[in-house]
C-alpha positions in Angstrom: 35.0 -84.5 41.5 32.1 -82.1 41.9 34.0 -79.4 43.9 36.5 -79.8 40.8 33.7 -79.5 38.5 32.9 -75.9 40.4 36.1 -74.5 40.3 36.4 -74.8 36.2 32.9 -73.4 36.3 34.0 -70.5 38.6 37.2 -70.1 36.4 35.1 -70.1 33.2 32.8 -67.3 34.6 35.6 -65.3 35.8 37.1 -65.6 32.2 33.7 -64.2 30.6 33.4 -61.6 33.3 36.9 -60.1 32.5 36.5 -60.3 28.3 33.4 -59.4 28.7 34.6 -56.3 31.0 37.4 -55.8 28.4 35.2 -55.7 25.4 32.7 -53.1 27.4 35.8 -50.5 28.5 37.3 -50.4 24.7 37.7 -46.9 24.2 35.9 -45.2 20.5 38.0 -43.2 19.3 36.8 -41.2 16.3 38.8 -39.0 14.1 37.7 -35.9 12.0 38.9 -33.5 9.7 37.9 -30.0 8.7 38.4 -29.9 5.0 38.9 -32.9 2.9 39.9 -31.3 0.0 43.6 -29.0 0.7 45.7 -27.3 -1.5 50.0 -27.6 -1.2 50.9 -25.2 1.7 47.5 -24.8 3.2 47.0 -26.6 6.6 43.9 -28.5 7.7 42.9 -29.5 11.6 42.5 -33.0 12.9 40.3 -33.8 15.3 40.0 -36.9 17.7 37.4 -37.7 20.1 37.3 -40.2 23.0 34.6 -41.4 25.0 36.8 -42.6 28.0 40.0 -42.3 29.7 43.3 -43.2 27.3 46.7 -43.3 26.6 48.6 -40.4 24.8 48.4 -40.4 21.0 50.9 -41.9 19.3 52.0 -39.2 16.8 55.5 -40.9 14.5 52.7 -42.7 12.2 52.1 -38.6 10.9 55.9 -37.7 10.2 56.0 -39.3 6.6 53.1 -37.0 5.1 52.5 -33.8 7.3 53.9 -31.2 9.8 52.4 -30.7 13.2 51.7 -27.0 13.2 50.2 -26.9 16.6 48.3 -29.0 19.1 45.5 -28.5 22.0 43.8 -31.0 24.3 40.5 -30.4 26.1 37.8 -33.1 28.2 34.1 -32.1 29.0 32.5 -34.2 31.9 28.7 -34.3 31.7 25.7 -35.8 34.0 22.7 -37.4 32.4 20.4 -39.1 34.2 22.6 -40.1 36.3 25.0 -41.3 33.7 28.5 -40.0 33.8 29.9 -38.7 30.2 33.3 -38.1 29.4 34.9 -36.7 26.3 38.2 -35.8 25.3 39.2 -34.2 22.9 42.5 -33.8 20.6 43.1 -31.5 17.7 46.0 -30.8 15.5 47.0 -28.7 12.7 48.5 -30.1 10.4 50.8 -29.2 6.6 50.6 -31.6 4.2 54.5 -32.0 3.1 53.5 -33.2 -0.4 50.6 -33.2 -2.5 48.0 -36.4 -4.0 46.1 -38.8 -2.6 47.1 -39.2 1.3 46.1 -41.0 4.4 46.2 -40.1 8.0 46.5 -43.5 9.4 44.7 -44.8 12.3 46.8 -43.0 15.0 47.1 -45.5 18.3 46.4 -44.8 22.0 47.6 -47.5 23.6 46.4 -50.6 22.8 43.0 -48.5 20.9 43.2 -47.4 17.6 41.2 -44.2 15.6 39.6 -45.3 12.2 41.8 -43.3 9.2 41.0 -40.6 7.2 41.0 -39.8 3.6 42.2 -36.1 2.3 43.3 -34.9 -1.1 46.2 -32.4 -1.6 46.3 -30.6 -4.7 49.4 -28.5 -6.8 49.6 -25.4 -4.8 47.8 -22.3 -7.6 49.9 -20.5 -9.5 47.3 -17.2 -8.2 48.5 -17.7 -4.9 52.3 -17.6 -5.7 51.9 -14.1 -7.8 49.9 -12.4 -5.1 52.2 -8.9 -4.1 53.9 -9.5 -0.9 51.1 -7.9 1.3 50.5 -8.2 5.0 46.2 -8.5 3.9 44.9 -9.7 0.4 41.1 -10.9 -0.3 40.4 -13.7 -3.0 37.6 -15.0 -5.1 37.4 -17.4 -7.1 34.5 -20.6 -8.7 35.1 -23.9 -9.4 34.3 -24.0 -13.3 34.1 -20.7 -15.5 31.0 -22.4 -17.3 28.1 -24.2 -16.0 24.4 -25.0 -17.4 21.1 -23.9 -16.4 20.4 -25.1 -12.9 23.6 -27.1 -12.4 25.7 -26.1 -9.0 28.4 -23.5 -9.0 30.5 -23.4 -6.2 31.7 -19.8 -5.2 34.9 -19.1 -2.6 35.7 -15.7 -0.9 39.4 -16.2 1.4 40.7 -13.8 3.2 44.5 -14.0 3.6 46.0 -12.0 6.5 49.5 -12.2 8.2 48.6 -9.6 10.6 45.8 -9.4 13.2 42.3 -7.5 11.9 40.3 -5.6 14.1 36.6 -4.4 13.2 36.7 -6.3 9.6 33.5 -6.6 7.9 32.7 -7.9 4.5 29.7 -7.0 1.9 26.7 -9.1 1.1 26.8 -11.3 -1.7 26.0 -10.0 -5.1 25.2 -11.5 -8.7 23.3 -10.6 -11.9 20.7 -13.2 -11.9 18.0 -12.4 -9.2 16.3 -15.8 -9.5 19.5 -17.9 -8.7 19.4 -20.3 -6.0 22.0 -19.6 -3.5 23.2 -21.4 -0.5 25.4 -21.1 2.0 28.1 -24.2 1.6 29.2 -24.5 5.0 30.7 -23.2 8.3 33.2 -20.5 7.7 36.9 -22.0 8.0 40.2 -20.7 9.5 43.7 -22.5 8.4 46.7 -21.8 7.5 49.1 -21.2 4.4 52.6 -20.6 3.3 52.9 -18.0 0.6 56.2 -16.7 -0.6 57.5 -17.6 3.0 55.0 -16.1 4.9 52.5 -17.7 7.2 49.4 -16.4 6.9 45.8 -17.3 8.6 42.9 -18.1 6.3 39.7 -16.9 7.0 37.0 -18.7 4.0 33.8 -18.5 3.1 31.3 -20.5 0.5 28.4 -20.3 -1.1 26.8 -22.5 -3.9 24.9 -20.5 -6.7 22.3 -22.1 -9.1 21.8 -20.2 -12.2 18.3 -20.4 -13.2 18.5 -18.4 -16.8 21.1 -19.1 -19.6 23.8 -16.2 -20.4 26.4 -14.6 -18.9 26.4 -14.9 -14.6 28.0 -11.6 -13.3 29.5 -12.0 -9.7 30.1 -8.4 -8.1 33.5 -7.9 -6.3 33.9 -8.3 -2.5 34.8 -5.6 -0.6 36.7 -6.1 2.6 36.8 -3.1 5.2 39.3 -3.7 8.1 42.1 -2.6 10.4 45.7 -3.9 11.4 48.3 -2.8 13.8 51.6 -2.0 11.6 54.9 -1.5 12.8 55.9 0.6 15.0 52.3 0.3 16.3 50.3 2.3 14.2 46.7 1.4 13.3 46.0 1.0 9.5 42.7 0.8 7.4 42.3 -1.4 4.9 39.7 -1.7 2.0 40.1 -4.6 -0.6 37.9 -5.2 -3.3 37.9 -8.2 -5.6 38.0 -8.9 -9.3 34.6 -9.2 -10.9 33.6 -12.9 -12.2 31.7 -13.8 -14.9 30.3 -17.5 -15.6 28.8 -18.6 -18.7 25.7 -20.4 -17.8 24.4 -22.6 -21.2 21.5 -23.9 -21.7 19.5 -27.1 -21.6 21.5 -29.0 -24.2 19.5 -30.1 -27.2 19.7 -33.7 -26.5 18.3 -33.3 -23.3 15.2 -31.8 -24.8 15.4 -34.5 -27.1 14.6 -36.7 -24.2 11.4 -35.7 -23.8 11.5 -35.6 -20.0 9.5 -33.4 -17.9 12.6 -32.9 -15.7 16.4 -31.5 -15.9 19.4 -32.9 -13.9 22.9 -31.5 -14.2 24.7 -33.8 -12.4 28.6 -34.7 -11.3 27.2 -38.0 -10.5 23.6 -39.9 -10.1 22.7 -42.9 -8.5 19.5 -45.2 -8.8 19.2 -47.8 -6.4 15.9 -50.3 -5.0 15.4 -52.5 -1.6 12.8 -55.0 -1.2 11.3 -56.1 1.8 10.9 -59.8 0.4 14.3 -60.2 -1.7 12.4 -63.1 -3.5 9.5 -61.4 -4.6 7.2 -64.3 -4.1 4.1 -63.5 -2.0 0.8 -64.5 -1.6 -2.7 -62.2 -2.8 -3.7 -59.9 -0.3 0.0 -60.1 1.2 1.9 -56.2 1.0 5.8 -56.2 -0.2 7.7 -53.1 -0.1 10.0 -51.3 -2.6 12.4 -48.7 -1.5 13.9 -46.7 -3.9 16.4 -44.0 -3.8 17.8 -41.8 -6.2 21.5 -40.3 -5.4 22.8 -37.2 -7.2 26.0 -35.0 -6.9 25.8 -31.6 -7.4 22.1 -31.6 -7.0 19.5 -30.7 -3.7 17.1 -32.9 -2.7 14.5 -30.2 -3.9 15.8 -30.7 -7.4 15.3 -34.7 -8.1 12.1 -35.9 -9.5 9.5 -38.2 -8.6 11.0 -42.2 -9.0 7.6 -44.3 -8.3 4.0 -44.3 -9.4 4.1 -46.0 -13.0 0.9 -47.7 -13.5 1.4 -51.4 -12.3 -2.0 -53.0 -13.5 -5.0 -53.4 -12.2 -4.5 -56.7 -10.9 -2.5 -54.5 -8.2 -2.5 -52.1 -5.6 0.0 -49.6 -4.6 0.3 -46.9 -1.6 3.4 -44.6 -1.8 4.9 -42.6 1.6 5.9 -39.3 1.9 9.6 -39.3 -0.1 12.3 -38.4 2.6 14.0 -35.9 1.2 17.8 -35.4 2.4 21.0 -32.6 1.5 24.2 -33.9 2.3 26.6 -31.0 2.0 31.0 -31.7 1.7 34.1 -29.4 0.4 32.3 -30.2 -3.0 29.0 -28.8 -2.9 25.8 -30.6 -2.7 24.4 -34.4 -2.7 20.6 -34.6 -2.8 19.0 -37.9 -1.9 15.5 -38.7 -2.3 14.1 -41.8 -0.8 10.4 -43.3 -2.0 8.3 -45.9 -0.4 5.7 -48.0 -2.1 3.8 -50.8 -1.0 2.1 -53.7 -3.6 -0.4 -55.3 -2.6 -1.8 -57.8 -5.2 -5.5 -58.8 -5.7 -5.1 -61.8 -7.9 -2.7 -65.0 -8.4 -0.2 -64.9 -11.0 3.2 -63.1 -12.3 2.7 -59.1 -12.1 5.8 -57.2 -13.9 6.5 -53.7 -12.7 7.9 -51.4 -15.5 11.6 -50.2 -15.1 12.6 -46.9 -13.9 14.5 -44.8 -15.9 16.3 -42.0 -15.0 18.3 -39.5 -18.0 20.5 -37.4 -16.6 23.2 -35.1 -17.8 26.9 -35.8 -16.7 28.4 -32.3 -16.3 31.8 -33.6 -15.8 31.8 -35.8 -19.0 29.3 -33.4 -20.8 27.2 -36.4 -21.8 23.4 -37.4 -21.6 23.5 -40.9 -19.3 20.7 -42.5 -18.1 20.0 -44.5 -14.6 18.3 -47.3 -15.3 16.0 -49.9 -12.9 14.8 -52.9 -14.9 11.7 -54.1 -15.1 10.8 -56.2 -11.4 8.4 -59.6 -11.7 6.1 -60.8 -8.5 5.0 -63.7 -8.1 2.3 -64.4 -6.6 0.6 -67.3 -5.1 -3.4 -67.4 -4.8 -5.0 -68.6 -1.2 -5.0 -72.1 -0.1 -5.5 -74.4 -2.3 -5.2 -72.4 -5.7 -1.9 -71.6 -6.9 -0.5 -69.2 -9.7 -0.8 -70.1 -13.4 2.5 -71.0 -15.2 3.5 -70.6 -18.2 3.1 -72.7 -21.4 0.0 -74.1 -19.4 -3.9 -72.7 -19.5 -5.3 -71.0 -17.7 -8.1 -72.3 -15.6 -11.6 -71.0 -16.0 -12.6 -69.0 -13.3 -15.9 -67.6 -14.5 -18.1 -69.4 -12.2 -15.7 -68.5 -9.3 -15.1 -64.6 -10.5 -18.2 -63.5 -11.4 -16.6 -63.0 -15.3 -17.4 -64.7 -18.1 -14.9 -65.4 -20.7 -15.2 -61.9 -22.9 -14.5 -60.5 -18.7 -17.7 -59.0 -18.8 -18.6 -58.9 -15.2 -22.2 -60.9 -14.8 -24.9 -61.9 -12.1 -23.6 -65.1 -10.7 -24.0 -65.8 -7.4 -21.0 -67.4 -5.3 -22.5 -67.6 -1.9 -22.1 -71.0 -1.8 -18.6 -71.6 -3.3 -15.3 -72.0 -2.8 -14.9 -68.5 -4.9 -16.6 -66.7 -1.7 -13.9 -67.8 0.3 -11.4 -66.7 -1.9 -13.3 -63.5 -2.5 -14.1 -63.0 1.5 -10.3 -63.7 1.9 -8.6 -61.0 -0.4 -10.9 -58.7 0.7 -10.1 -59.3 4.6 -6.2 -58.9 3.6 -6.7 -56.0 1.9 -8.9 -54.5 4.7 -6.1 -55.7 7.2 -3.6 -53.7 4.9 -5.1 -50.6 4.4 -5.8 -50.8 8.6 -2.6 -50.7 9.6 -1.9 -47.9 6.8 -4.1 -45.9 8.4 -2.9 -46.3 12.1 0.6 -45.6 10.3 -0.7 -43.1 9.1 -2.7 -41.7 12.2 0.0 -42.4 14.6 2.5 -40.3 11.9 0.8 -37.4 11.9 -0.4 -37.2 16.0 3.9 -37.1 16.5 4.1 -34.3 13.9 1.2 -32.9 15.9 2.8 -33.1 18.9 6.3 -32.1 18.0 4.4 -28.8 16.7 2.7 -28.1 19.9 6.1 -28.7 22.2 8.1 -25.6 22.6 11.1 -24.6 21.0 10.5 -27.4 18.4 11.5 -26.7 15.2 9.5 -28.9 12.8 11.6 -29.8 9.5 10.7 -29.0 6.1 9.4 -32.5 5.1 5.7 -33.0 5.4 4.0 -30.3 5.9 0.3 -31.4 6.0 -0.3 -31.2 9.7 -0.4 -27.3 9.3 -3.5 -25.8 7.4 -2.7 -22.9 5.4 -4.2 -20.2 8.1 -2.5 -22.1 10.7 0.8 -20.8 8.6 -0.5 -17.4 8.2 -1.0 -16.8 11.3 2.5 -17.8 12.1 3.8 -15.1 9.1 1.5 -12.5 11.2 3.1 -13.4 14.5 6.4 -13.2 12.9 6.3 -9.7 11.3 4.3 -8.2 14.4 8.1 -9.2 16.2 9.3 -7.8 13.0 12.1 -10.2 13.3 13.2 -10.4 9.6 14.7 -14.3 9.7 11.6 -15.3 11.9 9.4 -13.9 8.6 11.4 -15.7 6.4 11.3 -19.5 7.8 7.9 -19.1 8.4 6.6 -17.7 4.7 8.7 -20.2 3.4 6.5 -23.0 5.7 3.8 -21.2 4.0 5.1 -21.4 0.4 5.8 -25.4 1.2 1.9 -26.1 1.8 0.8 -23.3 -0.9 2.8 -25.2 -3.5 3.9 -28.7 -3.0 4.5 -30.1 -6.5 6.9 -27.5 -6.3 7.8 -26.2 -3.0 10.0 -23.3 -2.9 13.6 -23.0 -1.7 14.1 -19.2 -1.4 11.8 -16.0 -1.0 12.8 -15.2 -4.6 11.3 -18.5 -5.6 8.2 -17.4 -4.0 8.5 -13.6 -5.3 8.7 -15.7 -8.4 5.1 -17.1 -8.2 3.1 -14.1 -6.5 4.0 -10.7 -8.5 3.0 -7.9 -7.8 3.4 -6.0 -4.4 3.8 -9.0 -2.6 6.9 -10.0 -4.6 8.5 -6.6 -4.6 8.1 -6.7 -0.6 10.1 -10.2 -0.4 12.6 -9.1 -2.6 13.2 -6.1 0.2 13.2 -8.9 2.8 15.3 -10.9 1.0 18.1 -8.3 0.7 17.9 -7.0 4.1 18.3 -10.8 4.9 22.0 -10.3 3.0 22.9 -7.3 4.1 26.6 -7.0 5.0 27.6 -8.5 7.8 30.6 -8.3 10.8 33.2 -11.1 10.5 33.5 -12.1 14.2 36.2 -15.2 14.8 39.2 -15.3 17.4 41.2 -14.1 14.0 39.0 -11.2 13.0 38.0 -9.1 16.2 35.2 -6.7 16.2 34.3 -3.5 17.6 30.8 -4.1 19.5 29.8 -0.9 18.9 30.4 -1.4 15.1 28.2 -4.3 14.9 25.5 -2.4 16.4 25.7 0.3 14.2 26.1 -2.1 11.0 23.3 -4.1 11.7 20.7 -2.2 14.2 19.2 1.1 11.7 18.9 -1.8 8.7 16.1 -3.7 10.8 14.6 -0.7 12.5 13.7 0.7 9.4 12.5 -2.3 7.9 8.1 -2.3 8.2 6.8 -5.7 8.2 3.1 -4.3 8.0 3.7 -3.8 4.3 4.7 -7.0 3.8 1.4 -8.6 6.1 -1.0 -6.5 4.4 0.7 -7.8 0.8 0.3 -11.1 1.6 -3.2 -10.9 3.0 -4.2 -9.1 -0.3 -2.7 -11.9 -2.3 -4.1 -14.8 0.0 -7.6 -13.3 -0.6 -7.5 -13.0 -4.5 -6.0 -16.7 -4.6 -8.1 -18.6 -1.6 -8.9 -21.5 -4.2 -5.7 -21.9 -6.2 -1.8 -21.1 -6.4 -0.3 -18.8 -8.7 1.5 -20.6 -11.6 5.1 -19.8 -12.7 5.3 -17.1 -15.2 5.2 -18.1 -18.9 8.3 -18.5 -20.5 10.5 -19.4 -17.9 12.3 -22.7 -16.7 10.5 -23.3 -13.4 12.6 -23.6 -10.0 14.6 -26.2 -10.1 14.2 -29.4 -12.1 11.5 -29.1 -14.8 12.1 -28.1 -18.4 8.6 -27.5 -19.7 8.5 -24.5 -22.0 12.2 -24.7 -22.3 12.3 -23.4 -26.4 10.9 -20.4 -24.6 13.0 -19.9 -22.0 16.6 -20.7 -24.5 15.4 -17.4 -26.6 14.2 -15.5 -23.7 17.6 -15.7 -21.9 19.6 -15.7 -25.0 
C-alpha cells in the first residue's frame, strides 16, 4: 500500500515537473507595426519577435486583407551573465488590399500564438493620383489648414522616388513664426506605394509645430537636391521644391477667456483620472493616505498641462505633494502628454474632511467646444485614537476644551493637560506625524543621493525631470565645458538643463523659449545656435545613398565657423545682471505653452 502510495506521488510530481516545464518554454511572441495609420496603396512592415526557438509562421490568416510584398528573417544570440539570449526576428511588408478598420490577427507558430494588431487604412488622396508620371516627386502636406494658438500641428515632408538617389539632401525646416514650438514626430520612415501603376519607395519625414501667435502660419517650401541613374545609364540631377503652406492659427476663443483660467489646453482628447492608496478612505489621525492623480491629453506635451493638486484642504489637514512625473507619448498622430501628481493627507484631527473637486476646462479642437474634466469632491473619514471616535452627523459634538486647550469661541487658552487623557492624544498625533514626515524625508534623502549618483556615473544621461540636485553654477559650468568643445548639440542640452533650474514654473522646451526670456545679446546668440542646429542636412538610408565627401562638405565649414565664446561670454553677462531673479516673459505675449495671462493683449498684438 505505501509503495503504491509513492508511485502516485512520483507520478504527481512528474505531472507538475512537465506542465510546469511546458508553461516555462512557452514561447512570447510579440508583433509590431511601423505605422498605424496607412493610406490605400501604401505598404506598412510587420514585425515579430521571439524569445526562443519556434515553428514557421503561419501566413494564410493574412491573405483576406493584405499582400505580402516581401519578407526577411534574422536571430541575434547574446551572453549575459552567463545567461543565454535568443531573438528572432520576422518582418514583412505588407499592402493593405482594401481600406477601413482592419486587423492583423494573431498569426500562429505552432502551437504559440502573436497578440494582434490594430491599423487603419484610409481612401487613397486624390493628390497622389494627379501627381505627373515622374520617376522623383517631393510632398508636403499638414493635418488641418487651421489650428488655434498653441494647439499641435502635424507637418509631413515624403519623398516619392521609383528610381535609386544618390547624394540627396534636403533643407532645414522653415516657418514664419520664430517662437513656435517644434518637434521632431518620429523616426524617419521608408514604405512603399502604388501610384498610377508604379511602385515607388517612400522616404517620410515629420515634425509637429506649435504656433505660439495668432495669424497666418507660413511654411517655406522644401527643396530636394539629388541624383538618379536614367536610362541608358546616364546620371541626372534633380532639384524639387515644394508648394508653400499657409495655416491659419486663431486665437484663444472667447469662451475660453471667459473661463477665467490661468491656463490654455487645445486638446483632441483630455483625461482626468485619481488612485487612492486606501480605496475606502477611512483612516485614522496621524495615519497618511495617498492620492494619485493624472491628467491625460491628446495633442498636448507633458510641458503644456497644468498643475492638478494643491487646493487648500483645511487646516484640520496636512498635505505633501511629489515631484509630478511628467511623460510624452508620441504615435502616427502626434503627441500625448501625461502628467502624474502625488499627494499625501495626513489628518490632525477626528472627523469627516472633504477635499474640493478638480476641475479641468479644456478646449476640444476636434468638436470646437469648451469641455471640462471634472473630479468630484473626495470625503475622509477619519477615526480619532483609541478610545475616541469621529463625530457623526445629526449628533453633538463633544466638548473638547478641557482636552484641546480651546475654549468654545476656539480661542486657544492656558490649560494644562499633563495629566489627561488629551496628552495622550496630543503626544500620539504628534508621534504619527513625526513618524510621517521621517520617512518623507529618508524618501526624500534617499531620492535625491540616486539622482546624485546617476549624475556622477559616466555616460549617464540624467532626464529632464527634477532638476534640483544641480545648483545653477553647477549647470554653467557644464554650458562652459560644452562650448569650449564647441560642440553645438552638446551646448544646447546643457543650456536647456540650465533654463529648467533658471525657470521651473515654466521650464523651457526650446532655445527660442529661452531666447524668449533673456533678450538682448544672449538671445540673438541662441537664435544663431538654434539655426545652425537646423541647418540642412544629408538624407542617409539604404534608399538614399550619400556621397561621404558631400556630407563633409555640407556639414564641416557650418560648425567650424560657428564661435561659442560669444555665446559664453553672453551668458555670463546675463547670469551676472540677474544672480537673484529670472527674467520674466515679455509683456504682451501668451507665455510658452499653457498660460493665457495677458491674453487681450496678445489677440490685438498678433492680429
Amino acid at each position: 500500500m505505501v509503495r503504491h502510495l509513492n508511485a502516485i506521488g512520483v507520478a504527481w510530481l512528474l505531472f507538475l515537473l512537465l506542465m510546469t516545464s511546458a508553461s516555462a518554454y512557452a514561447a512570447n511572441i510579440e508583433a509590431t507595426v511601423d505605422r498605424s495609420v496607412v493610406q490605400e496603396n501604401e505598404s506598412l512592415n510587420l514585425i515579430l519577435t521571439a524569445d526562443t526557438e519556434v515553428d514557421d509562421p503561419d501566413l494564410r490568416v493574412l491573405e483576406n486583407d493584405f499582400q505580402i510584398l516581401s519578407r526577411s528573417q534574422s536571430s541575434n544570440i547574446s551572453i549575459l551573465n552567463g545567461q543565454v539570449n535568443r531573438q528572432i526576428k520576422w518582418e514583412f511588408m505588407l499592402m493593405p488590399k482594401r481600406s477601413g478598420d482592419l486587423t492583423i490577427p494573431g498569426i500562429a507558430f505552432g502551437k504559440d500564438r502573436s497578440n494582434p494588431v490594430e491599423i487603419k487604412v484610409s481612401p487613397a488622396s486624390v493628390s497622389a493620383g494627379s501627381i505627373a508620371n515622374d520617376l522623383v516627386y517631393l510632398e508636403a502636406s499638414v493635418d488641418n489648414p487651421s489650428v488655434y494658438v498653441q494647439a499641435q500641428l502635424v507637418y509631413t515632408l515624403r519623398i516619392y522616388h521609383a528610381v535609386q538617389l544618390r547624394n540627396a539632401s534636403l533643407n532645414d525646416l522653415e516657418i514664419s513664426d520664430s517662437d513656435a514650438v517644434i518637434e521632431k514626430l518620429s523616426e524617419n520612415k521608408t514604405f512603399e506605394k502604388m501610384i498610377n501603376g508604379r511602385r515607388y519607395r517612400v522616404y517620410e519625414k515629420q515634425f509637429v509645430i506649435f504656433p505660439q501667435n495668432a495669424g497666418t502660419l507660413e511654411i517655406k517650401p522644401a527643396v530636394l537636391d539629388a541624383q538618379y541613374i536614367d536610362l541608358p545609364r546616364v546620371l541626372r540631377n534633380k532639384r524639387l521644391v515644394s508648394e508653400t503652406i499657409k495655416v491659419t492659427v486663431n486665437p484663444v476663443p472667447p469662451k475660453a477667456r471667459q473661463a477665467q483660467t490661468a491656463y490654455w489646453l487645445p486638446a483632441r482628447s483630455l483625461a482626468l483620472t485619481e488612485e487612492w492608496s486606501n480605496t475606502a478612505r477611512e483612516i485614522k489621525v496621524g495615519d497618511p493616505i495617498t492620492r494619485t492623480l493624472l491628467l491625460t491629453a491628446s495633442g498636448l506635451m507633458s510641458a503644456q498641462l497644468p498643475v492638478l493638486g494643491g487646493a487648500d484642504a483645511g487646516a484640520a489637514i496636512k498635505q505633501y505633494a511629489d515631484q509630478p512625473v511628467l511623460e510624452n507619448t508620441l504615435s502616427d498622430t502626434g503627441f500625448a502628454g501625461k502628467r502624474q501628481e502625488k499627494i499625501a493627507y495626513i489628518p490632525t484631527q477626528p472627523g469627516r474632511m472633504t477635499l474640493p473637486a478638480i476641475e479641468m476646462v479644456w478646449w476640444n479642437t476636434e468638436k470646437d467646444r469648451l469641455e471640462t474634466a471634472t473630479l468630484p469632491a473626495r470625503t475622509i473619514k477619519v477615526a480619532g485614537v483609541t478610545g475616541q471616535e469621529a463625530p457623526i452627523a445629526g449628533q453633538p459634538a463633544p466638548d473638547v476644551a478641557g482636552a484641546t486647550g480651546q475654549d468654545p469661541t476656539g480661542k486657544v487658552t492656558q490649560t494644562s493637560t499633563a495629566d489627561t487623557p488629551a496628552s495622550g492624544l496630543s503626544s500620539s498625533l504628534w508621534f504619527g506625524i513625526s513618524v510621517a514626515l521621517f520617512i518623507v524625508w529618508l524618501l526624500t534623502l534617499s531620492t535625491w543621493y540616486a539622482t546624485l549618483r546617476r549624475r556622477r556615473a559616466p555616460g549617464v544621461i540624467v532626464p529632464n525631470q527634477g532638476h534640483g540636485g544641480q545648483t545653477i553654477k553647477e549647470l554653467l559650468q557644464q554650458v562652459k565645458a560644452a562650448c569650449e568643445a564647441n560642440d553645438p548639440q552638446r551646448v544646447k542640452n546643457a543650456l536647456l538643463e540650465w533654463g529648467f533650474q533658471q525657470w521651473p514654473d515654466q521650464r523651457p522646451t526650446s532655445l527660442g523659449h529661452i531666447a524668449q526670456r533673456v533678450n538682448g545679446q544672449l538671445a540673438s546668440e541662441l537664435l544663431q545656435l538654434n539655426a545652425l542646429l537646423y541647418k540642412p542636412d544629408l538624407i542617409c538610408s539604404p534608399e538614399l545613398i550619400c556621397n561621404p565627401d558631400l556630407s563633409k562638405a555640407e556639414t564641416t565649414p557650418d560648425a567650424a565657423r560657428w564661435n561659442s565664446k560669444g555665446l559664453w561670454q553672453a551668458l555670463l553677462e546675463y547670469t551676472e545682471n540677474n544672480r537673484h531673479h529670472a527674467t520674466p516673459p515679455a509683456s504682451g505675449v501668451i507665455p510658452p505653452l499653457y498660460r493665457i495671462a495677458q491674453a487681450g493683449g496678445d489677440q490685438s498684438h498678433h492680429a
